[in-house]
N, CA, C and O atoms as a DFTB+ gen file, in Angstrom:
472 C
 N C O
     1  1      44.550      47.591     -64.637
     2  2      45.342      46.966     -63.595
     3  2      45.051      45.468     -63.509
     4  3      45.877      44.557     -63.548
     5  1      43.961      45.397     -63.407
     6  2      43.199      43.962     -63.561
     7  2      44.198      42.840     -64.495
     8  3      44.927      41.909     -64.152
     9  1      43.782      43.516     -66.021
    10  2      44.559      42.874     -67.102
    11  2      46.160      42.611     -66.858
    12  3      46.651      41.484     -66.913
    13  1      46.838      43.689     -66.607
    14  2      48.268      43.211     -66.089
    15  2      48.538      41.987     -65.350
    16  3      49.411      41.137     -65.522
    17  1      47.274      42.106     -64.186
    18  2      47.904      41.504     -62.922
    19  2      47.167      39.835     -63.819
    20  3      47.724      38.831     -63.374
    21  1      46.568      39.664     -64.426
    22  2      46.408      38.343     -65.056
    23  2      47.371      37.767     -66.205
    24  3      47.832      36.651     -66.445
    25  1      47.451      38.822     -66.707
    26  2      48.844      38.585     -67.758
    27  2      50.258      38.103     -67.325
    28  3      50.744      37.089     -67.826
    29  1      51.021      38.962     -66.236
    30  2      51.657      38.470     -65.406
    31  2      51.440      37.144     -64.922
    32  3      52.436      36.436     -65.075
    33  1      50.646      36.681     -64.486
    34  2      49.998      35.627     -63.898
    35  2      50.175      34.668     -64.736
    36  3      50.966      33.814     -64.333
    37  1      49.604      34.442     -66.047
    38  2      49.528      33.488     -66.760
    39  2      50.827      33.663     -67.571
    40  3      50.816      32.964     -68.585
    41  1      52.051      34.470     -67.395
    42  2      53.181      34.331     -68.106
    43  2      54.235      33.667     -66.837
    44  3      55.316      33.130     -67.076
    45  1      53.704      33.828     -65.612
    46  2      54.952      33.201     -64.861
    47  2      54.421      31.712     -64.970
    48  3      55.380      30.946     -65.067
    49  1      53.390      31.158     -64.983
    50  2      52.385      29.883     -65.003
    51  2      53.549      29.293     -66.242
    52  3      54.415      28.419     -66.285
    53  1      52.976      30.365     -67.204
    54  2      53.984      29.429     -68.280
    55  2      55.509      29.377     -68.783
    56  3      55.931      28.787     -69.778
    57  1      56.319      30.230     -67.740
    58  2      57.581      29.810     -67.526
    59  2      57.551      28.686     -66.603
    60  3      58.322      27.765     -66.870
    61  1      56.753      28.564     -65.485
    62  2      56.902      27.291     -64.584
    63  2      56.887      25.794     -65.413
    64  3      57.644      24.830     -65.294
    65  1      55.592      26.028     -66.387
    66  2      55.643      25.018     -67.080
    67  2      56.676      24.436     -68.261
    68  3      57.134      23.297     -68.355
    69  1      56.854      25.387     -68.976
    70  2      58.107      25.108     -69.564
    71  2      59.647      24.723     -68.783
    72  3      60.590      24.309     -69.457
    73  1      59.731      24.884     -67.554
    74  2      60.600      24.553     -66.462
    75  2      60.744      23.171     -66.722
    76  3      61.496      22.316     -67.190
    77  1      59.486      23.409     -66.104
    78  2      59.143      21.274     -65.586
    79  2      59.192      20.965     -66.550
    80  3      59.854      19.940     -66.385
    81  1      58.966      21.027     -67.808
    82  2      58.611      20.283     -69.045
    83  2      60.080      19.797     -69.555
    84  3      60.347      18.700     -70.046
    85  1      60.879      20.781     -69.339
    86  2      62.847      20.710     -69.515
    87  2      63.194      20.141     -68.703
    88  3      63.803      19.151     -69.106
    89  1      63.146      20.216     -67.610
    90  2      63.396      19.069     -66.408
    91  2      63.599      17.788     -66.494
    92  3      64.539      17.014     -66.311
    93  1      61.638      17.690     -67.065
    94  2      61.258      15.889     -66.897
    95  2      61.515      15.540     -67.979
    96  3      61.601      14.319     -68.108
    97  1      61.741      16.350     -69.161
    98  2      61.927      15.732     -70.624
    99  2      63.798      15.538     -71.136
   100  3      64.222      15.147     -72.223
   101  1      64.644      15.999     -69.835
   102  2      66.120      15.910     -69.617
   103  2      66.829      14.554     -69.729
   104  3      66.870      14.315     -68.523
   105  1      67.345      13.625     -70.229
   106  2      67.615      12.512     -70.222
   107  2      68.397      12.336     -69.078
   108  3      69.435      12.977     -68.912
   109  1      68.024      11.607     -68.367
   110  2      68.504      10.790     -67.100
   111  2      69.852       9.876     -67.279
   112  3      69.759       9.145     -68.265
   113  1      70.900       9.764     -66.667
   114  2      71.653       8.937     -66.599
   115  2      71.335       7.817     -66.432
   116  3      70.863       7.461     -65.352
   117  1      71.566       6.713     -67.768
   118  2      71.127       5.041     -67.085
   119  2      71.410       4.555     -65.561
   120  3      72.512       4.910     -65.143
   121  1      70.923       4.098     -65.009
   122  2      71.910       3.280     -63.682
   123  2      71.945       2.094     -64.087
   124  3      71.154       1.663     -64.926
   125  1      72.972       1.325     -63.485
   126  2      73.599       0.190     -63.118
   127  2      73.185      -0.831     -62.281
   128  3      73.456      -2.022     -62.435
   129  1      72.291      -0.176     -61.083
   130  2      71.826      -1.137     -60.188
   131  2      70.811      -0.482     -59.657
   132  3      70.769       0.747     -59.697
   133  1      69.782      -1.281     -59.043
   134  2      68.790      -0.868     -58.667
   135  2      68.439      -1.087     -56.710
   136  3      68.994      -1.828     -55.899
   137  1      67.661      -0.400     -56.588
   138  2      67.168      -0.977     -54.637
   139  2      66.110      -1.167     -54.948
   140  3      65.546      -0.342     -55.667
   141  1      65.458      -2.318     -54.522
   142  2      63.831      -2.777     -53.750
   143  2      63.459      -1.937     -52.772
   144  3      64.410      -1.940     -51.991
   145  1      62.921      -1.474     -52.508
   146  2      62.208      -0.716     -51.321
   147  2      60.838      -0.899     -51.038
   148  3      60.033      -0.276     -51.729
   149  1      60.376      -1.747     -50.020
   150  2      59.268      -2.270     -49.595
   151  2      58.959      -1.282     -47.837
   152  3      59.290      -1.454     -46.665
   153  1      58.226      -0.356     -48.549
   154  2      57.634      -0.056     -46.888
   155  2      58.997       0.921     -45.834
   156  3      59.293       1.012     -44.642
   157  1      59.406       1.390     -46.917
   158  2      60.787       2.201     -46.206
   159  2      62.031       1.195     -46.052
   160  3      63.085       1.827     -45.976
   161  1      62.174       0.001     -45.994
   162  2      63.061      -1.026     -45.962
   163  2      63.754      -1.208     -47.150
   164  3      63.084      -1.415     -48.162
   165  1      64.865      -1.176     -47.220
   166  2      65.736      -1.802     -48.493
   167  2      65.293      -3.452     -48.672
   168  3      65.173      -4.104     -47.635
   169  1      65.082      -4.040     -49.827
   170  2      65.078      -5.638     -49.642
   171  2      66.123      -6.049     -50.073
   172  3      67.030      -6.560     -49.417
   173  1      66.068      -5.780     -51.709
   174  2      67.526      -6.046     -52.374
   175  2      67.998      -4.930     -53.238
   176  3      67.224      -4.006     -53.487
   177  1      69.050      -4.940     -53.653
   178  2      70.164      -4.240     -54.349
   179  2      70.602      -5.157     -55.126
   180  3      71.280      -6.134     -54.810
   181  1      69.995      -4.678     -56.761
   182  2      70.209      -5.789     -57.824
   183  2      70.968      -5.090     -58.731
   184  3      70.894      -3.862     -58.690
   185  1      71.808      -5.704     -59.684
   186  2      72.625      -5.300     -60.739
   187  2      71.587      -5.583     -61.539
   188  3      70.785      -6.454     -61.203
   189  1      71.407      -4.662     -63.095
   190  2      70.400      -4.562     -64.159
   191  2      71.249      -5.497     -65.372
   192  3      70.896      -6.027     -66.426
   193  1      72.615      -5.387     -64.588
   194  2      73.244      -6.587     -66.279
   195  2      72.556      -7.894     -65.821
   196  3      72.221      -8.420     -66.882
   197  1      72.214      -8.600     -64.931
   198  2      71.773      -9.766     -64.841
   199  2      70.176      -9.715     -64.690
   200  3      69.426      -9.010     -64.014
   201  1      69.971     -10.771     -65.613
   202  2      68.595     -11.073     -66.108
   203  2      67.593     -12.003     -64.584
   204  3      67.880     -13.073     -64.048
   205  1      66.701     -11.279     -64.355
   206  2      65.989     -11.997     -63.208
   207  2      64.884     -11.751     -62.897
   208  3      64.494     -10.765     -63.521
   209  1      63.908     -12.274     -62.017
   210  2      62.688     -11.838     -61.768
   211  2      62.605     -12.458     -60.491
   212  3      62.877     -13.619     -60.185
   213  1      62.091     -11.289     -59.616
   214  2      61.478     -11.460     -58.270
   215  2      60.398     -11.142     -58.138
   216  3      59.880     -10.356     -58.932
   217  1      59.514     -11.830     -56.745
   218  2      58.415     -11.290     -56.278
   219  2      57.991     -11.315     -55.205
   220  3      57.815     -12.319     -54.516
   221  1      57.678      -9.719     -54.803
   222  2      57.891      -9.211     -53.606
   223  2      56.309      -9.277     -52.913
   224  3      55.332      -8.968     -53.594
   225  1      56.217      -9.586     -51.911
   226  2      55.037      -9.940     -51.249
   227  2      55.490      -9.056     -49.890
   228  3      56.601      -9.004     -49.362
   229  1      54.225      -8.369     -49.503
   230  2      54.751      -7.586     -48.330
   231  2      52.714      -7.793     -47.658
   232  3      51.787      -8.496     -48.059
   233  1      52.838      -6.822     -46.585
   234  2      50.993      -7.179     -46.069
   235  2      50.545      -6.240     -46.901
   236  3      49.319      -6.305     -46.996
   237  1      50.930      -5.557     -47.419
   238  2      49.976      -4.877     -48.530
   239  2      50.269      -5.180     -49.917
   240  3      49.938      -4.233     -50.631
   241  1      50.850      -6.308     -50.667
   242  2      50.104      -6.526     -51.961
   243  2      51.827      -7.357     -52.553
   244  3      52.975      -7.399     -52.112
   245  1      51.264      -7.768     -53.475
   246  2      52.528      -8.392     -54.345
   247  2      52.567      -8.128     -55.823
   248  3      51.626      -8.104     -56.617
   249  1      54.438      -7.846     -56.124
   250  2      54.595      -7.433     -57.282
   251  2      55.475      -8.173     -57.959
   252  3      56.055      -8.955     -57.205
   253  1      55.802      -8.244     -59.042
   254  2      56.949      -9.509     -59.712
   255  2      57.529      -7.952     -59.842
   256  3      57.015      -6.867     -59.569
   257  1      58.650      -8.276     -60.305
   258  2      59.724      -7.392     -60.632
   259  2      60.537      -8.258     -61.680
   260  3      60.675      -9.481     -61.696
   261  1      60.958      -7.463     -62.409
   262  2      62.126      -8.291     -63.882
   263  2      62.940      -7.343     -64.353
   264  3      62.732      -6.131     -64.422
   265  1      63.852      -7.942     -64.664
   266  2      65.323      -7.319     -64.705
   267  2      65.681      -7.989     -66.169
   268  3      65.660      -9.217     -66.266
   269  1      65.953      -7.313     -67.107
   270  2      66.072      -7.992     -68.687
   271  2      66.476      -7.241     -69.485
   272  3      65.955      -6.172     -69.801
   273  1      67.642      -7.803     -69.987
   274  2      68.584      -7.070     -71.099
   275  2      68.455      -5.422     -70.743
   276  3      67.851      -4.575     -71.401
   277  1      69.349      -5.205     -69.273
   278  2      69.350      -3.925     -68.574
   279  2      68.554      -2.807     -68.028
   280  3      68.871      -1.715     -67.558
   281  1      66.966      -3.646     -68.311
   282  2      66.044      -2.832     -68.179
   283  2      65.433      -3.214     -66.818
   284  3      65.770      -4.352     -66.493
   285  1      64.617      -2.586     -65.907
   286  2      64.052      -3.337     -65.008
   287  2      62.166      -3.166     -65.192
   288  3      61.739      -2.171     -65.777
   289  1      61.508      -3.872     -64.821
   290  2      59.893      -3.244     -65.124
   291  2      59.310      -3.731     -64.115
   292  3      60.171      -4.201     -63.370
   293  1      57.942      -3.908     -63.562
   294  2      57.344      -4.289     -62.617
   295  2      56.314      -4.857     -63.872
   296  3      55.729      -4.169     -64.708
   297  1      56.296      -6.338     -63.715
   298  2      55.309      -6.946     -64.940
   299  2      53.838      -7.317     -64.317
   300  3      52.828      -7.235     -65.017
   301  1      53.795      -7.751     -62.882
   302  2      52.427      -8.257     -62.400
   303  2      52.717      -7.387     -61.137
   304  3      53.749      -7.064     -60.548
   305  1      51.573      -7.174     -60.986
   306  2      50.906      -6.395     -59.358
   307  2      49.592      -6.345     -59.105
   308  3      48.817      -5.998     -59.996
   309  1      49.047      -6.766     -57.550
   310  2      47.862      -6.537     -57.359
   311  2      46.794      -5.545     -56.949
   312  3      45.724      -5.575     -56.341
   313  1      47.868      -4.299     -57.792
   314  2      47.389      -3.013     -56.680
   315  2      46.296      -2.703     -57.173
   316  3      46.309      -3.159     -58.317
   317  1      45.349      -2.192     -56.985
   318  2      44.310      -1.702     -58.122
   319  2      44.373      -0.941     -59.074
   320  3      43.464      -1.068     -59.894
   321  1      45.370       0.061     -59.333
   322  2      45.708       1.132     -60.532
   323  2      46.789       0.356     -61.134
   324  3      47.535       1.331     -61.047
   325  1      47.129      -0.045     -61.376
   326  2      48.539      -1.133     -62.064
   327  2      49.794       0.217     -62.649
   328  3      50.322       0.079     -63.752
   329  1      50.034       1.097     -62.007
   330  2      50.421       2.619     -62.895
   331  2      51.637       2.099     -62.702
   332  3      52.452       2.516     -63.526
   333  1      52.283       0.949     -61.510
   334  2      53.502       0.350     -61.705
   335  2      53.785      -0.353     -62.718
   336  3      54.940      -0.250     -63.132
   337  1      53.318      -0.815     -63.076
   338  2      53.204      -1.686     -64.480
   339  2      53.381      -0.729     -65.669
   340  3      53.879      -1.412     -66.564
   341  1      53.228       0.391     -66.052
   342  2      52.087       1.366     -66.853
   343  2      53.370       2.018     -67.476
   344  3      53.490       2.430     -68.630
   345  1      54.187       2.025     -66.599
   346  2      55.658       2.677     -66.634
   347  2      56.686       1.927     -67.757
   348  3      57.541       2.380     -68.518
   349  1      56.262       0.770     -67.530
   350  2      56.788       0.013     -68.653
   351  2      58.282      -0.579     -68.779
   352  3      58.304      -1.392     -67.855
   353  1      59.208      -0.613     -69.240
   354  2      60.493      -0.788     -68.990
   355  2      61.547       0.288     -68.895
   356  3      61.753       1.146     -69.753
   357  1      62.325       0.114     -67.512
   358  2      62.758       1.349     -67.587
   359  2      64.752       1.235     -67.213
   360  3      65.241       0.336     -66.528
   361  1      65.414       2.161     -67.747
   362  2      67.079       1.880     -66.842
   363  2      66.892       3.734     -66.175
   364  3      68.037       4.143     -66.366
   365  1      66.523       4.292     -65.884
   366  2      67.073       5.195     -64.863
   367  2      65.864       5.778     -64.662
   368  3      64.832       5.296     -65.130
   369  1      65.897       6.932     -63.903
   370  2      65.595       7.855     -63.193
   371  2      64.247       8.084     -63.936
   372  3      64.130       7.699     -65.099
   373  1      62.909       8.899     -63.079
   374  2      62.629       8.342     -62.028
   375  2      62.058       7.727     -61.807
   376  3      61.283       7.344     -62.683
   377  1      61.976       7.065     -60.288
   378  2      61.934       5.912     -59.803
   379  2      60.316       5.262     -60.268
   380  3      59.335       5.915     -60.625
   381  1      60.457       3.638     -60.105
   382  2      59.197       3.091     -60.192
   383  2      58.247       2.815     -58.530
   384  3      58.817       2.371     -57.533
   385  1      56.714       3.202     -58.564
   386  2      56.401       3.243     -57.544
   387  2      55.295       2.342     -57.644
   388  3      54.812       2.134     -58.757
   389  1      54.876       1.835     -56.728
   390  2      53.543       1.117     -56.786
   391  2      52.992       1.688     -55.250
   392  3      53.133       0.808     -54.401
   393  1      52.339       3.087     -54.650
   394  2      51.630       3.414     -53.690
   395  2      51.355       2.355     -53.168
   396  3      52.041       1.807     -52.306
   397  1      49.871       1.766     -53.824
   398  2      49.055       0.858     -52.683
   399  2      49.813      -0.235     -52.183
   400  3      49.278      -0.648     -51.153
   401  1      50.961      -0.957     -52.517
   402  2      51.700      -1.811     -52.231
   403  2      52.941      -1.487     -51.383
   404  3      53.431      -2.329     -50.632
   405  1      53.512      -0.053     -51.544
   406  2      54.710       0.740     -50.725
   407  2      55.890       0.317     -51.284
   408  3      57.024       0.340     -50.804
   409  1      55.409      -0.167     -52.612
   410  2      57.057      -0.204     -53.144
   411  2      57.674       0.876     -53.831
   412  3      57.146       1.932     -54.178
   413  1      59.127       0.412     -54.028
   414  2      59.706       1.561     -54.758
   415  2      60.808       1.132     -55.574
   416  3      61.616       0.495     -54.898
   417  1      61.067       1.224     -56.526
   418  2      62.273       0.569     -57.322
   419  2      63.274       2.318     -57.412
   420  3      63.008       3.460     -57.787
   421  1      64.300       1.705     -56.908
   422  2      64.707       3.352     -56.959
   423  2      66.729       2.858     -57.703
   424  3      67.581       2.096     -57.248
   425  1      66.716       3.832     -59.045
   426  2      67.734       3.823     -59.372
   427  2      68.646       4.580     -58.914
   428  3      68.555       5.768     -58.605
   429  1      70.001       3.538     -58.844
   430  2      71.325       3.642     -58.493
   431  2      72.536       3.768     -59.966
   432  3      72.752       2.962     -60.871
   433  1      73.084       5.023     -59.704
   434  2      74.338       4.847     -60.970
   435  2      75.742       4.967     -60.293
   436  3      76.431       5.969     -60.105
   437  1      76.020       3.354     -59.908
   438  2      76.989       3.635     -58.963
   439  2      78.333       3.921     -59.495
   440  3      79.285       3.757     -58.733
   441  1      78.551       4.347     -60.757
   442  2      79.630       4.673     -62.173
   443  2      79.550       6.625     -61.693
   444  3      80.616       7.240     -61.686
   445  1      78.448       7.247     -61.399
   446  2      78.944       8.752     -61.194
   447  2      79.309       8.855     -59.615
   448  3      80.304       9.540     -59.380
   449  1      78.615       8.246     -58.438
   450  2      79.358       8.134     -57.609
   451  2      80.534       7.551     -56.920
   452  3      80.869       7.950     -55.805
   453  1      81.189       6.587     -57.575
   454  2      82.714       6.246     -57.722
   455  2      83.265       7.908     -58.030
   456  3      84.162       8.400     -57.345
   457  1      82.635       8.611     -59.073
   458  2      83.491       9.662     -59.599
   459  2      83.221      10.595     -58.843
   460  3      84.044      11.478     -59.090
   461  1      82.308      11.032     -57.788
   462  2      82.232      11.794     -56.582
   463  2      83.482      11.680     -56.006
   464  3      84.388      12.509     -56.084
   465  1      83.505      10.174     -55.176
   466  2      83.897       9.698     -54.281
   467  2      85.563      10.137     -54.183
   468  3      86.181      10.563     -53.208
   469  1      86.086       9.835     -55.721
   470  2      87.737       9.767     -56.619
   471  2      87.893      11.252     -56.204
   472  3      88.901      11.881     -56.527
């Protein structure tokens, strides 16, 4: 009984994992535009075709942000784990976070919701 009830066990474990693994390994729709999100607040709403770099300073920490040939990345931050950075260059889904700072770069594909909307 023992043996079953572990076998079972470690076969639903590894349908879960193979789940997630199809999930996160699913290609994401590029987006088009992106939101700043500092601390629950929207800052800006940027288009990814235009090339730019901001930097966001809030009371908990500052990050550059860059926007380049459709990609967006977080290049400098002072958080202590840099895992915003780590992420590297990205056009969609999901989002870029920097915890200790409360940011959030969160993609927008405003091309499938027009087609909701229609």
């Amino acid at each position: 009984m023992k043996t079953r009830y572990w076998i079972g066990l470690f076969g639903i474990l590894l349908l879960i994992c193979a789940a997630l693994s199809l999930w996160l390994l699913w290609p994401q729709p590029e987006a088009d535009q992106i939101q700043i999100i500092c601390d629950g607040e929207v800052l800006h709403t940027l288009s990814l075709s235009e090339d730019q770099e901001l930097t966001i300073t809030s009371a908990y920490g500052t990050n550059t942000v860059t926007i380049q040939d459709g990609k967006v990345a977080v290049t400098t931050a002072d958080c202590p784990d840099h895992i915003c950075q780590d992420r590297g260059w990205c056009t969609a889904a999901p989002d870029i976070v920097c915890l200790p700072n409360r940011l959030q770069i969160h993609f927008l594909d405003t091309q499938a919701q027009d087609a909701i909307v229609q």
